[in-house]
C-alpha positions in Angstrom: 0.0 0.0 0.0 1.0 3.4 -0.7 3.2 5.1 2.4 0.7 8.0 2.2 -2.0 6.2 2.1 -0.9 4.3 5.2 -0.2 7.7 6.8 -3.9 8.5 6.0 -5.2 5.7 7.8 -3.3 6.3 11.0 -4.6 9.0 11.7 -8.3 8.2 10.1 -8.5 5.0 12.3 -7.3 7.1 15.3 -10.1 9.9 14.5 -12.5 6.9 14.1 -11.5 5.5 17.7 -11.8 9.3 18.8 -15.2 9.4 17.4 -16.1 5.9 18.9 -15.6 6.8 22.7 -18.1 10.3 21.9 -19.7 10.9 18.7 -19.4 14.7 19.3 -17.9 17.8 17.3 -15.9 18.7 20.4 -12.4 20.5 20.5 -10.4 17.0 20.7 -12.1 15.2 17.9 -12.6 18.4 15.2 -8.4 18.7 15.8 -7.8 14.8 15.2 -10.5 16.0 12.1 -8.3 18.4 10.9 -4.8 16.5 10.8 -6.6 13.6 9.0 -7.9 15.8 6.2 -4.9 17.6 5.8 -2.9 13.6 5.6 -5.8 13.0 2.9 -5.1 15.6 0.7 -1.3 14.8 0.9 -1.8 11.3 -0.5 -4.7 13.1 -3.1 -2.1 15.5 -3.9 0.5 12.9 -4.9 -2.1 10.6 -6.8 -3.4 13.1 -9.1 0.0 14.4 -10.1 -0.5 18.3 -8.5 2.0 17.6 -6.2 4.4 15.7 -8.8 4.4 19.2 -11.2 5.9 21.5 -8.9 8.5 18.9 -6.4 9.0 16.5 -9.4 7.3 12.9 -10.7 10.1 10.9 -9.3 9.6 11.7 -5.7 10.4 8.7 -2.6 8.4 8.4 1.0 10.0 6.4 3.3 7.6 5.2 5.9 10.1 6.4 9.2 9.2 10.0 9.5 5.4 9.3 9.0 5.6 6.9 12.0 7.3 9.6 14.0 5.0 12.3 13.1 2.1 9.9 13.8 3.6 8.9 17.6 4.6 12.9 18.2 0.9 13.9 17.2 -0.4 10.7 19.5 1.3 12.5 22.4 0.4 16.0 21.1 -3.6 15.1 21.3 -2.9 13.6 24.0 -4.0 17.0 26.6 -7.4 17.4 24.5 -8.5 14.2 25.2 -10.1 15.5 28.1 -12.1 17.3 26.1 -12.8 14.4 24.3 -16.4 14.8 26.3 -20.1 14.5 25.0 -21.3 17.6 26.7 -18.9 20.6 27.5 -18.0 21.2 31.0 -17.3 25.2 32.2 -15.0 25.5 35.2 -14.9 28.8 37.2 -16.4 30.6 34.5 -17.8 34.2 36.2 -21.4 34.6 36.3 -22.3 36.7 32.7 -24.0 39.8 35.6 -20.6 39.8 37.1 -19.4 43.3 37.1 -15.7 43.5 37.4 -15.7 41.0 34.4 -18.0 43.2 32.1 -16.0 45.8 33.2 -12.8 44.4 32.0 -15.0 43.1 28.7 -15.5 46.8 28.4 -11.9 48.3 28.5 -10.9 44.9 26.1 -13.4 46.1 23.5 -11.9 49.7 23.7 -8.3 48.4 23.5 -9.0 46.0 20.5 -11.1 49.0 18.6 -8.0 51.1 18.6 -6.1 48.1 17.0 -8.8 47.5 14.5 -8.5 51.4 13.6 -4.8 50.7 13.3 -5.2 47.6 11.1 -7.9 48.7 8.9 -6.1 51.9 7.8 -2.9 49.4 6.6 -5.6 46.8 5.2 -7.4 49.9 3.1 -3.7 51.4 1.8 -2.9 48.0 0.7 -5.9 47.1 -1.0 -4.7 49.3 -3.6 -1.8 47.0 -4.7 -2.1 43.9 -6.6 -1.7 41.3 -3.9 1.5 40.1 -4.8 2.9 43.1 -4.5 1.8 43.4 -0.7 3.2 39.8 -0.1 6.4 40.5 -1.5 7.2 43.6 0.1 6.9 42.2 3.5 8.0 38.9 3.1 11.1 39.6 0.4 11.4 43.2 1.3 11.1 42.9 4.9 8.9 46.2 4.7 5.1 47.0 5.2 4.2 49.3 2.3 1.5 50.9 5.1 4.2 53.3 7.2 3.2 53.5 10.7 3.1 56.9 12.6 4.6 56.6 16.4 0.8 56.5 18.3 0.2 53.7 15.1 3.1 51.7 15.9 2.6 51.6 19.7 -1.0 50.4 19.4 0.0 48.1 17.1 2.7 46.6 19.1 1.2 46.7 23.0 -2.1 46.3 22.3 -1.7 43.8 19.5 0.5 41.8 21.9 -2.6 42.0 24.3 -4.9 41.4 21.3 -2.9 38.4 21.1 -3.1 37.2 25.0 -6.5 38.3 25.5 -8.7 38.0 22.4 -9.3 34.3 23.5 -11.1 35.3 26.5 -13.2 37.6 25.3 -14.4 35.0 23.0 -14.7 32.1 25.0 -16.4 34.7 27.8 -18.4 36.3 25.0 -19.5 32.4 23.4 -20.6 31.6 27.4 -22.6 34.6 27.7 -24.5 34.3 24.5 -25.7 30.7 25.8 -26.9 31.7 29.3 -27.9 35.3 28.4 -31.6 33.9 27.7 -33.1 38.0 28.2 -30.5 38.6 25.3 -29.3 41.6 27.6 -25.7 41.1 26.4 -26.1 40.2 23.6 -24.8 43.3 21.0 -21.7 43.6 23.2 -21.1 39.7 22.7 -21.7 40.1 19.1 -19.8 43.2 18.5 -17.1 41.8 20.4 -16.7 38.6 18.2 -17.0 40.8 14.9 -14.0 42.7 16.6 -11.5 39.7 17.2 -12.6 38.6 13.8 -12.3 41.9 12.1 -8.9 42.2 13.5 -7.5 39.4 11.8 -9.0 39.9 8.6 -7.9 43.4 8.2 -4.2 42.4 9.7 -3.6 39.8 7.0 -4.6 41.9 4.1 -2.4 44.3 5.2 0.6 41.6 5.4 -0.7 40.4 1.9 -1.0 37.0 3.8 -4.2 34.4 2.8 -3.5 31.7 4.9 -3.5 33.6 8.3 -7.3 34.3 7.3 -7.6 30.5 6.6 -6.2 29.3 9.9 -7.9 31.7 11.9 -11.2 30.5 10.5 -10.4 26.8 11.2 -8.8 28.1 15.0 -12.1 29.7 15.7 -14.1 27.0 14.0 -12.8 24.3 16.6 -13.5 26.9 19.1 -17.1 27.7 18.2 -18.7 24.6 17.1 -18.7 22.6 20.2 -20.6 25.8 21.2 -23.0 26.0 18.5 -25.8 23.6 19.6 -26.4 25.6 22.8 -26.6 28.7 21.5 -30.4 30.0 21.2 -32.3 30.3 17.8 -32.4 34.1 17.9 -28.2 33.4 18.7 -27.8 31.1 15.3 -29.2 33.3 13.0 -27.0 36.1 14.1 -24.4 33.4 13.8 -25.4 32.0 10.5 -25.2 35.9 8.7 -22.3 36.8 10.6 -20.2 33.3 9.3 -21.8 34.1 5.4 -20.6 37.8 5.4 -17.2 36.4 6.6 -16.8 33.4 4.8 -17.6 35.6 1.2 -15.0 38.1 2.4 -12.4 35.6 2.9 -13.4 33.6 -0.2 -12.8 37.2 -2.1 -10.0 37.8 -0.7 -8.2 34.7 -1.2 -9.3 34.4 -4.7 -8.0 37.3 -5.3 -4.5 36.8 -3.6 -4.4 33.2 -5.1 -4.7 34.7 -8.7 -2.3 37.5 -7.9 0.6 35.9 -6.7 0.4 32.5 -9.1 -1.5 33.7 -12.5 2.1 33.9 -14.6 3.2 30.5 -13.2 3.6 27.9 -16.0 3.9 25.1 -13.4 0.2 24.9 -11.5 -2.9 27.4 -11.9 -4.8 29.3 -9.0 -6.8 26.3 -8.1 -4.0 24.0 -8.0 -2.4 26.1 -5.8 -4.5 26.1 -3.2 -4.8 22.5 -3.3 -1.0 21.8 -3.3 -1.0 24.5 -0.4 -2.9 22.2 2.2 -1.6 18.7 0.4 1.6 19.4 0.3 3.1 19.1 4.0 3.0 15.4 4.5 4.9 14.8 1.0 7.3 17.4 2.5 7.9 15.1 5.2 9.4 12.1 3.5 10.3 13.3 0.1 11.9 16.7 0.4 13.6 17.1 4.7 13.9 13.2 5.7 17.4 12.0 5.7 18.0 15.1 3.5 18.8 18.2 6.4 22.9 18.9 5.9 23.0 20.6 9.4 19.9 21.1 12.2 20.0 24.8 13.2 19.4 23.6 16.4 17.2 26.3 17.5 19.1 29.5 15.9 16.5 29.6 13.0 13.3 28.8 15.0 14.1 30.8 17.9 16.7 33.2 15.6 15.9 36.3 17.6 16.1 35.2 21.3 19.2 32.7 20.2 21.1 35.8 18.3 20.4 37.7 21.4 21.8 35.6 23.6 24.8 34.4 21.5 25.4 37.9 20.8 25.2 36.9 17.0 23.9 40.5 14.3 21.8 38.6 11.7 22.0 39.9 8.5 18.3 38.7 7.7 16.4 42.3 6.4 13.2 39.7 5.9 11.7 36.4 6.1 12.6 35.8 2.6 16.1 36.4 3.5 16.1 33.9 6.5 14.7 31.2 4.1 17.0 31.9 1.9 20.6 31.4 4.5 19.0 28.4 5.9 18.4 27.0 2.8 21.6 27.2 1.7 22.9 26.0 5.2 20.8 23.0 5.7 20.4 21.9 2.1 16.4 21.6 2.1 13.4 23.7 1.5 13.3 25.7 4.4 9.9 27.8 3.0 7.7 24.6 2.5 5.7 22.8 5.1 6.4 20.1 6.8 4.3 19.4 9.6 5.1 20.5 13.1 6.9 17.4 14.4 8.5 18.2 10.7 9.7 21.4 11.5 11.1 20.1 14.7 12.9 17.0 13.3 14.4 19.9 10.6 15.2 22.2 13.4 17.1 19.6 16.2 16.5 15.9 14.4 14.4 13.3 15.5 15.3 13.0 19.4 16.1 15.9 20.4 13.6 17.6 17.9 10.9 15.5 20.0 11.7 16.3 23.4 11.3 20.1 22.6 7.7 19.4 21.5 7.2 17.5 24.4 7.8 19.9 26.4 5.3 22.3 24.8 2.7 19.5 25.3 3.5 19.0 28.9 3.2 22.7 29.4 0.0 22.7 28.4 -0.7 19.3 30.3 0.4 21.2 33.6 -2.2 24.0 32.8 -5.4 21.8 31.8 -4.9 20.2 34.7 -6.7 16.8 35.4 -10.1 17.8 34.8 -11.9 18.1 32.1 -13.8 20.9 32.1 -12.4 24.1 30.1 -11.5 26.1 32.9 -12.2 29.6 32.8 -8.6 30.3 34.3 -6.6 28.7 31.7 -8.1 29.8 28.2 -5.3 32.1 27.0 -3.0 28.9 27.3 -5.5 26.5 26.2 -6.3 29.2 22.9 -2.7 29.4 22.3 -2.5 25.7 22.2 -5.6 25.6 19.6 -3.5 27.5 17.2 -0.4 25.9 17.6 -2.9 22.4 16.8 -4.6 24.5 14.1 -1.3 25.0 12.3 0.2 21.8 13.5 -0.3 19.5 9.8 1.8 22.4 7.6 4.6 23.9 10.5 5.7 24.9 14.2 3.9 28.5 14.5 4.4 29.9 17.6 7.9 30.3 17.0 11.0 33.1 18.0 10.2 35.9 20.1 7.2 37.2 19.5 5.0 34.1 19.8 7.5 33.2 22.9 6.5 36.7 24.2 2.3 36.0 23.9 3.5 32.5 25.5 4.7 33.9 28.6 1.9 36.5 28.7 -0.6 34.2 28.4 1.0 32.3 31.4 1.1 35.5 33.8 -2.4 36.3 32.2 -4.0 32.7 33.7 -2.2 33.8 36.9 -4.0 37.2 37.3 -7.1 35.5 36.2 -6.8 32.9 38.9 -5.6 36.1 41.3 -8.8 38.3 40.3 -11.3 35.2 40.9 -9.9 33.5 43.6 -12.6 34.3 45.7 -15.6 33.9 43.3 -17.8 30.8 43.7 -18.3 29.9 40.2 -18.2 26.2 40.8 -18.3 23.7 37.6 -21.5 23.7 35.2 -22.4 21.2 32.4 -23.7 22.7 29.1 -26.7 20.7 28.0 -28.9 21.2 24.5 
């Protein structure tokens, strides 16, 4: 049997076992959904020959790396198994009348409208590029053709970095509230809140001429939401059901638009085929492209480059991410720019043991947060959100990497602390969501 193919069906039977113990769309089992699709398309990808025009016909996939990406994303699901639950448990959420909390839902909507002013002025200047011409300017150039002014660039930096730590709480508080808010008293703030977080992202990838932070979101929030969905009440869905149309035909534009742009001269694959090479492509990478193949692991000086440089004392000469791929290309003799999966990236970055006990460590960070129970726990969101994304991304690359994403990791950390700190003395108690 095809290697790929076998690939598929580890993690299809796994999903199928998932599925087994609770037939239920819940955060566990719509991650376990993801990673299998994105394995599916990787075998689809190589079958129908998309993948074969742009890395070659005469491509090999040894079956080693796909049994160690299989164990490392075994270990990796292994903290959202306790979510792996028919009905969602709520731990020491505040009640939804609690006033220091709508107060501080308050001042987070004031904050995150001053970054959506920021953002949608860069999204509106760059709309008037071709798309390509956005993408290459920040990620060849190194430059945003949208010039910040100094109060621009310090909302965009501390309150993005907050935006960042904090967003998820809003919209896990804001998803909660809708549900038990049966007066509907809150629920134009909660509303106008979600369009915020989601308007934020929107706006700050058009302005980075990026389409697949769009497309990542929407599957982050996605595996966020729809465990939710079912409570919500009617009058809640059909707010729901406009607000995901007008969304999903933005994006849909937009990434159309950015698809054509940036691949309607290439002679090797059209628009279309793009897109599906895009998502097929990072299990292929795996075996045929970075297995057996890496001249040299960077051993942490590309994926952590800033923090590593700082400490070694080491200037990089890097204007732009175009430029890193470009050293560590030529350094490690692979592909640096393609995906690979994250227990890909790692292997590439510190090889197969050492690579693994480094994303261990990420997943028993987030093991000592969940906890042992199995409620989602009011005081742990921002880490538990952070750990969504890194899963949403998982099947192509490590995201959260270098100093930035290392920054929102220890914020969110100190942010579950202050939470904890702020309701420490709140009897929330543990409730059961039921339809």
């Amino acid at each position: 049997m095809n290697v790929l193919m076998i690939n598929f069906m580890m993690y299809f039977v796994y999903t199928i076992l998932s599925f087994k113990k609770n037939w239920t769309l819940n955060i566990h089992n719509l991650i376990s959904c993801w990673f299998t699709l994105i394995a599916f398309l990787g075998y689809l990808s190589v079958a129908t020959g998309i993948y074969g025009q742009v890395y070659g016909e005469f491509v090999t996939f040894p079956i080693e790396p796909y049994i160690f990406a299989f164990i490392a994303f075994v270990i990796f699901m292994l903290p959202f198994k306790r979510f792996n639950v028919k009905d969602i448990e709520l731990e020491n959420f505040p009640r939804i009348d609690d006033e220091k909390i709508n107060n501080i839902a308050k001042i987070l909507i004031i904050l995150f409208s001053l970054y959506f002013i920021v953002l949608f002025s860069a999204a509106l200047h760059c709309l008037s590029y071709q798309g390509h011409e956005v993408y290459e300017s920040v990620h060849s150039d190194g430059v945003r053709l949208y010039k910040f002014n100094f109060i621009e660039e310090q909302i965009f930096g501390k309150i993005g970095l907050i935006y960042n730590s904090l967003s998820s709480l809003l919209l896990f508080y804001c998803l909660y509230s809708l549900i038990l808010d049966k007066k509907g008293i809150y629920t134009k703030r909660n509303m106008l809140a979600i369009c915020l977080i989601f308007a934020c992202i929107l706006c700050g990838n058009i302005a980075a001429g990026a389409r697949g932070g769009i497309f990542f979101f929407a599957i982050t929030v996605s595996i966020v939401i729809i465990p939710f969905y079912r409570y919500f009440p009617k009058r809640v869905k059909q707010k729901f059901n406009l607000l995901i149309m007008v969304l999903l035909g933005l994006f849909l534009v937009y990434s159309l638009a950015m698809t054509i742009s940036r691949f309607e001269d290439s002679n090797v694959e059209s628009p279309i085929e793009s897109i599906f090479r895009y998502l097929g492509e990072p299990f292929p990478n795996l075996g045929s492209q970075f297995w057996d193949k890496v001249r040299m692991h960077p051993m942490g000086m590309r994926m952590y480059s800033t923090i590593m440089q700082n400490f070694f004392g080491i200037d990089s000469k890097a204007q732009s991410l175009g430029d890193s791929h470009v050293y560590w290309q030529w350094v490690t003799g692979v592909p640096v720019l393609v995906y690979k999966t994250i227990w890909g990236d790692f292997y590439f970055e510190f090889g197969i043991f050492v690579g693994s006990l480094v994303m261990g460590i990420y997943v028993l960070l987030l093991w000592l947060f969940l906890r042992k129970s199995q409620a989602i726990n009011f005081f742990t969101i921002p880490i538990l959100y952070y750990y969504i994304e890194l899963a949403t991304i998982g099947p192509m690359y490590f995201g959260k990497r270098d100093e930035y994403h290392t920054k929102v990791l220890i914020l969110c950390m100190i942010s579950c602390w202050i939470i904890t700190k702020l309701l420490k003395n709140k009897n929330n108690g543990k409730e059961i969501l039921h339809k």
